[in-house]
N, C-alpha and C positions, 0 to 999 in steps of 0.2 A: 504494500500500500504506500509507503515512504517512496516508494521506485516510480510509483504512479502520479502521487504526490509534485513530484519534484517535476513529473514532465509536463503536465495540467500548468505549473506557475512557470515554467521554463518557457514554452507555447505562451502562455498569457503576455511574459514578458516583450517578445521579440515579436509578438503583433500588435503591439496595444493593447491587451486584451478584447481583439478580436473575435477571438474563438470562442475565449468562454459568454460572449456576451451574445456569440449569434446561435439561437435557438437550434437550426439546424445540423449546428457541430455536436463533434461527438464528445468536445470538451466540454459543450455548454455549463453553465453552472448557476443554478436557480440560486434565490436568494436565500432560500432554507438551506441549502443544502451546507454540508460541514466539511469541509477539506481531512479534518482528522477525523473522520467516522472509520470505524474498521468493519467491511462489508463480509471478512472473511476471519471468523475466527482463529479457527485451525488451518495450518498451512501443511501441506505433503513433506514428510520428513521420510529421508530416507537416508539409508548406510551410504559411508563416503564411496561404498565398493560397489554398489548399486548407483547411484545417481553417476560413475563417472561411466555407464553405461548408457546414460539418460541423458546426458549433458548436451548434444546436439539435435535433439531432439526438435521440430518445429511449433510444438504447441502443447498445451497442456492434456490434451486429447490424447495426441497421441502416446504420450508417459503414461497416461493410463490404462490404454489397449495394451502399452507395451505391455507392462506389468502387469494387468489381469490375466493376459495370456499364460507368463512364465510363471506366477505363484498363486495361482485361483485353485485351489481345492477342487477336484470333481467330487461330483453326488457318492460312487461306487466306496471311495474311503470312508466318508463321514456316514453313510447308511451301515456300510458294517460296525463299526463303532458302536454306533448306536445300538443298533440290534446286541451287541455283542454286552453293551453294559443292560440293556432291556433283560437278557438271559440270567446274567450272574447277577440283576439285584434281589436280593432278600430283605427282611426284615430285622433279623437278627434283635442286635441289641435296640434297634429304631422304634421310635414310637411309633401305634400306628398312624399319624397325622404325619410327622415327618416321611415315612415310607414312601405315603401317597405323595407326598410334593415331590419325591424325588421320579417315582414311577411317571407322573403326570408330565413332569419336565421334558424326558426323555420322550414318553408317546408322542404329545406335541407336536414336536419337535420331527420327527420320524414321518410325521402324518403330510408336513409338508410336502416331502417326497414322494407322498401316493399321488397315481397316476387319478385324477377325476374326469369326467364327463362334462365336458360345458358347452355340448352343441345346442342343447336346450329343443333339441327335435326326439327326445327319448320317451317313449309312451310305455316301455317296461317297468315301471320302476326298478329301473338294476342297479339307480345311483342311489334310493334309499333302501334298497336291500345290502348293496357294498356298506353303507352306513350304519348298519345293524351287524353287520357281519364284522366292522370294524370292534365297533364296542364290544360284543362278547369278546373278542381278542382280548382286549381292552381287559374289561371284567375277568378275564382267564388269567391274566397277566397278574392282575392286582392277586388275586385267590393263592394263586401260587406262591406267591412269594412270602407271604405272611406265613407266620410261624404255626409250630404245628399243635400251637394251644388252643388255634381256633379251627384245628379238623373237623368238629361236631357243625360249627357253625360254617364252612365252607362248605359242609356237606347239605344241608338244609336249603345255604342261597342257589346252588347249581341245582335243584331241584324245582326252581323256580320256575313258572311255563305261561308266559313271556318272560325272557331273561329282562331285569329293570334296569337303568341307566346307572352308569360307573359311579354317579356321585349320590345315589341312592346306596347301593349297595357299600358306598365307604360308611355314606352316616351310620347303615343298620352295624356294619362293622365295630363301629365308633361306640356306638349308642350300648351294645353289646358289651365291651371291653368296661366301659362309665360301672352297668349294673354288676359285670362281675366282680368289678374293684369295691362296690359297695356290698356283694355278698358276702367277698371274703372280710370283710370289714364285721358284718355282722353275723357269720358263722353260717350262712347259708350259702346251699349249691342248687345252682338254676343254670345253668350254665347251658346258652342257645333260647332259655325260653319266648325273650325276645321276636328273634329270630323265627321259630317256629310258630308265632301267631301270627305275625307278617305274612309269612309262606304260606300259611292260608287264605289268605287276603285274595280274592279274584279281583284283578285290577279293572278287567273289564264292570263285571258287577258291584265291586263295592265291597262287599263281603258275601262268606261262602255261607252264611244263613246261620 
């Protein structure tokens, strides 16, 4: 901006300020406007081993095809990764709200990558059935990974018929864990009961009478 600065009052000087006074230049300069304004925060920093690869470069365009080209990530690395931390996370010592942040991150994030439909001439619905077919992933994913104290209660949600949305099945999860911290508190074992009045819940109907 100091570079730009200096040519704007360099031009102004050696025309009379011609330039900036005529509308149609590309110096012009309204009477708001601020010579020290900085219109660009962040500037492109790059290693002295890099930029002297960039240095004759004819425009800032092109520094950055250069660049995108030779250090851009493809999809094929960063999708395995992902999958691959998707497979080895557990719950272990994690709460189950931490878990799910971390599960949830990585889905995301992954989901990006799915290939979707947007010709918007589809009369199948096969982009809301891929969408259901997503989430029970989704829901397979979470299930798995949780510890094996709530086997009763993983066993009960996969019983479920319609399978419910991911952030339903975290609450009853949640919700489940709350009452059993308060049974063991009180010397009682309910452990899933939760759970197994939900599962009979007909979502369609309301309830199973």
């Amino acid at each position: 901006m100091a570079l730009a600065t200096n040519q704007i009052n360099s031009s102004s000087s050696t025309s009379n300020s011609t330039a900036v006074d005529d509308v149609s230049s590309p110096y012009y300069l309204h009477h708001s406007d601020n010579l020290g304004l900085v219109l660009v925060s962040q500037l492109l920093t790059v290693s002295k081993e890099i930029s002297a690869s960039v240095i004759y470069s004819k425009s800032a365009h092109d520094i950055w095809i250069d660049l995108k080209e030779r250090f851009q990530q493809r999809n094929g690395p960063r999708i395995f990764q992902l999958r691959r931390e998707l497979m080895n996370l557990t719950q272990v010592q994690l709460s189950v709200g931490v878990f799910f942040t971390k599960l949830k991150t990585i889905w995301e994030e992954l989901s990006n990558y799915r290939p979707i439909c947007s010709c918007g001439k589809c009369s199948c619905d096969g982009n809301k059935k891929l969408s259901e077919h997503y989430q029970m992933e989704y829901v397979m994913s979470f299930l798995m990974g949780l510890n094996d104290t709530f086997a009763q209660v993983k066993g009960q949600l996969l019983f479920m018929d319609p399978m419910t949305s991911i952030n339903k099945i975290f609450s009853l999860v949640s919700q489940e864990k709350h009452q059993r911290n308060i049974s063991i508190n009180a010397g009682i074992s309910n452990t899933g009961d939760s759970i197994a009045f939900y599962a009979k819940i007909d979502p369609k109907k309301g309830s199973s009478g």
